[in-house]
Structures are given as structure tokens and as C-alpha cells.
N, C-alpha and C positions, 0 to 999 in steps of 0.2 A: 431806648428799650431794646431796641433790634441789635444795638451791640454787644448788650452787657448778654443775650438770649444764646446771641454766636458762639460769646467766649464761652459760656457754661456749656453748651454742644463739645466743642471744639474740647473742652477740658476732660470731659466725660470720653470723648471718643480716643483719645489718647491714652488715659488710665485703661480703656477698654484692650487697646492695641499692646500698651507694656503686659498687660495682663497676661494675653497670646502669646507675645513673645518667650515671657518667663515661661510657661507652661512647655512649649517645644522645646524650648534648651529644658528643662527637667525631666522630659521625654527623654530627650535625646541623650542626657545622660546617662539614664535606666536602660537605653538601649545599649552603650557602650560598655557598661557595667555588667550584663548578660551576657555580651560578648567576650568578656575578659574571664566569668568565671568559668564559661564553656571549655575557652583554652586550658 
């Protein structure tokens, strides 16, 4: 039981982390994209 509890943690906390990820890079796009129409 304690292992299959780990993996669902461990699965959860990862989709959690790409979640993040994605969000910065589409920030960070928006920022660069402000930057270019400013120019």
C-alpha cells in the first residue's frame, strides 16, 4: 500500500511542477512579446 500511496504523491507532484513550468515559459513569453511591440 505504501508504495502504490508514494507513486500517486510522486505523480501528482510532478504534473504539479510541469504545470509551473509551463505557466513561466507563457509568462515569459508575454513578457518578450511586450518587449518587441514597445520597440
Amino acid at each position: 500500500m505504501e508504495g502504490i500511496l508514494f507513486t500517486i504523491l510522486l505523480a501528482v507532484y510532478l504534473v504539479t511542477v510541469k504545470k509551473q513550468l509551463t505557466q513561466e515559459k507563457s509568462s515569459a513569453n508575454e513578457d518578450t512579446n511586450v518587449i518587441i511591440a514597445e520597440k
